[in-house]
N, C-alpha and C positions, 0 to 999 in steps of 0.2 A: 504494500500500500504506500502511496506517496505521502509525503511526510505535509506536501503545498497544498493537497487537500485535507488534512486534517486543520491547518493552518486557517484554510477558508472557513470550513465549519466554525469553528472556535470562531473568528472574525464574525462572521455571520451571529454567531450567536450570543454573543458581548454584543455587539449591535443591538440586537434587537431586544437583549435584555436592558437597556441603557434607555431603549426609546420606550420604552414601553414602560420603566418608570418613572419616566417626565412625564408622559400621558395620563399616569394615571395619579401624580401627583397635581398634575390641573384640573385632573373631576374628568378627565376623558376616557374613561372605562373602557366605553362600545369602541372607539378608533385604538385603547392600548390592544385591544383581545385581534383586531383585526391586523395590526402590526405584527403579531404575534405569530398569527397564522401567515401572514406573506414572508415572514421569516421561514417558517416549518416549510412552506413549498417549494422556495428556494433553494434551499437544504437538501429535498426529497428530491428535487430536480436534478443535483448536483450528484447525489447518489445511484439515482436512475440511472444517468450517464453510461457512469462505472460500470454496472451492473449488467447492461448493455454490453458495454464492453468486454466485459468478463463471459460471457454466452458466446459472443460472436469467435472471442477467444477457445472455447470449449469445443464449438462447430466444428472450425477449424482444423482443432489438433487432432480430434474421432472422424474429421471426414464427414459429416451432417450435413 
């Protein structure tokens, strides 16, 4: 596993935990939960990738 994306994650995720409690120390609850969640999909997207990657990788080496 690459070390740049464990990197992003963690960035990603300091992010969105930082915006999400300013949000929610202004009384912005409904936009902290929604920050929260474009963070998680980001993430999820980010891991997808990989994942992807890792299949096409597998195809490959068995001949699929």
């Amino acid at each position: 596993m690459e070390v740049d994306l464990i990197i992003k994650i963690a960035g990603i995720g300091i992010l969105t935990g930082v915006v999400t409690q300013i949000l929610k120390h202004t009384g912005k609850d409904d936009i902290a939960t929604f920050a929260t969640l474009a963070g998680l999909v980001v993430v999820i997207m980010l891991v997808l990738n990989i994942v992807s990657d890792l299949f096409s990788t597998v195809r490959t080496m068995f001949g699929l």
